[in-house]
C-alpha positions in Angstrom: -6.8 9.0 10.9 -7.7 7.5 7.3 -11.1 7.5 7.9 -12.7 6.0 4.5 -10.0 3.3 5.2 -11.2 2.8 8.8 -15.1 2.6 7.4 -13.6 0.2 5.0 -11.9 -2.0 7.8 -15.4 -2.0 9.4 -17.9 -2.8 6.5 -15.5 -5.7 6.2 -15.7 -6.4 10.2 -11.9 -6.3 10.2 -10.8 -5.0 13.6 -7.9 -2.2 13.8 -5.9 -2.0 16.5 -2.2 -0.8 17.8 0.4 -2.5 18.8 4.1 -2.2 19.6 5.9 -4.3 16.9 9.3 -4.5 16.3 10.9 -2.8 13.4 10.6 -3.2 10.4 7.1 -4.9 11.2 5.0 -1.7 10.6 1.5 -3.6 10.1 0.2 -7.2 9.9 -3.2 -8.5 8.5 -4.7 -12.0 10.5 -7.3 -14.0 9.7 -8.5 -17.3 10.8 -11.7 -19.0 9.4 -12.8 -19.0 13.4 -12.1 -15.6 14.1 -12.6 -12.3 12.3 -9.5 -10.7 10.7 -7.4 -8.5 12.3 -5.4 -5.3 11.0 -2.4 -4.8 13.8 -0.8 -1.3 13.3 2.3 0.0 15.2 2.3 2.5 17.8 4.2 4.8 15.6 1.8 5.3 13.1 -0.5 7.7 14.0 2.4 10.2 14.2 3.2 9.9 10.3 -0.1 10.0 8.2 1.3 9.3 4.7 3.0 6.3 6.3 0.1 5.1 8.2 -2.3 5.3 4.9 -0.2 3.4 2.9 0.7 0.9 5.5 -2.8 0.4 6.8 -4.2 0.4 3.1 -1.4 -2.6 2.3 -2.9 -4.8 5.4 -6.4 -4.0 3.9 -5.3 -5.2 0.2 -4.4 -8.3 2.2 -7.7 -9.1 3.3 -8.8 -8.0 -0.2 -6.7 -10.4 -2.4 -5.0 -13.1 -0.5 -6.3 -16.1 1.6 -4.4 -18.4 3.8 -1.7 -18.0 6.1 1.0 -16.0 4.4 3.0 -14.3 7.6 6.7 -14.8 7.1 8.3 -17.5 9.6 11.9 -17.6 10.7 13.0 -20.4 9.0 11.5 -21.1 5.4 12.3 -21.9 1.6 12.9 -20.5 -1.2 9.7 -21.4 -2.4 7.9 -20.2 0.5 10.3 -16.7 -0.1 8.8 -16.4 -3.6 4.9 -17.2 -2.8 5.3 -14.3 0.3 7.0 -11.9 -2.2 4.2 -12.1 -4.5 1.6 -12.2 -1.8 2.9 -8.4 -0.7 3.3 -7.4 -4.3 -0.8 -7.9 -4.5 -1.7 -6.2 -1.5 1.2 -3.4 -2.5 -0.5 -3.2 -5.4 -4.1 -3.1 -4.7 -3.4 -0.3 -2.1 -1.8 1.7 -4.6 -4.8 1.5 -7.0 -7.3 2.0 -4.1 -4.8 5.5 -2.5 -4.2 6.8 -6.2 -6.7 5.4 -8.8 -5.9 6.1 -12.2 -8.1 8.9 -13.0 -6.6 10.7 -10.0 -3.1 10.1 -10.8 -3.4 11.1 -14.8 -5.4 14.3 -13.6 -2.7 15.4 -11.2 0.3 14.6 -13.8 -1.7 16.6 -16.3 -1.6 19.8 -13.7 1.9 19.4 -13.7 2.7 17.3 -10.7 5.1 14.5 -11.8 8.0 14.1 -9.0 7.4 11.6 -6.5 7.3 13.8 -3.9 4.6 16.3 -5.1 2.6 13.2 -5.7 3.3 11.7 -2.2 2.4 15.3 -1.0 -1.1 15.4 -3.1 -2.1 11.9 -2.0 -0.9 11.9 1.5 1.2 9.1 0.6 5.3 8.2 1.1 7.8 9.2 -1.8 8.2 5.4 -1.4 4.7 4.5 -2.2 4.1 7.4 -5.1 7.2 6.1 -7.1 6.0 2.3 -6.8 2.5 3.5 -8.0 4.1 5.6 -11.1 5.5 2.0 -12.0 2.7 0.5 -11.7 1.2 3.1 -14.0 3.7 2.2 -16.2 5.7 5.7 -16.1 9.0 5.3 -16.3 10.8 8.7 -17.0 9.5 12.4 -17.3 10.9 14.2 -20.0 11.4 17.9 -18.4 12.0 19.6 -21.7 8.6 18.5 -23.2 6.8 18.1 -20.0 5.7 14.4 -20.9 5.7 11.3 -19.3 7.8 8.7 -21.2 4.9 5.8 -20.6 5.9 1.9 -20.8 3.0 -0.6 -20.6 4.4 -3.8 -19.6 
């Protein structure tokens, strides 16, 4: 278990517990004024630790940059499409900064670990989840020649 995330969930009084969910739900962050906020993980998780920290770390960059109720409904709008997109790309994002800061990452490129998967194997983290935080890093291409990172701030 992700412990430092757990302690995290905690200091924030955010209960974690499992659930069965139904693919692809994986994870869901709750929060009502009335009640303290919830983190529901699946089942699954605890039997795939790169998935689980990046999953759990995503409902806890929910509670960390998004207030209101943002859980996707059945039948909704464009509009309401758009605003839940870039609700995820926050919490996406702040659990990538908070699983691979930046000094991290730029340490472990300059020992010569580029490919998504050594990074995913470094942080304990999915292939998925390494490529998305190399984008956010702005690394778009590795040059295998030269051994540098073609970098494209956005």
């Amino acid at each position: 278990m992700p412990d430092a995330m757990l302690q995290l969930a905690e200091d924030e009084t955010i209960a974690v517990e499992f659930f069965h969910f139904t693919p692809p739900v994986r994870g869901i962050y709750f929060s009502e004024e009335s009640l303290p906020p919830i983190i529901g993980l699946d089942n699954s998780l605890p039997h795939d630790t790169p998935l689980l920290r990046c999953i759990l770390a995503e409902e806890l960059g929910h509670h960390f940059t998004t207030v209101g109720y943002h859980i996707p409904r059945e039948f909704y709008n464009y509009g309401d499409r758009l605003h839940i997109s870039k609700v995820e790309y926050k919490a996406m994002r702040w659990a990538a900064e908070y699983l691979v800061p930046e000094n991290d990452l730029l340490d472990v490129i300059g020992s010569g670990l580029y490919e998504p998967w050594e990074l995913a194997e470094h942080f304990t983290i999915t292939e998925e989840f390494a490529t998305f935080r190399m984008r956010l890093f702005g690394i778009k291409e590795y040059d295998y020649a030269t051994k540098d990172t073609a970098l494209f701030h956005y």
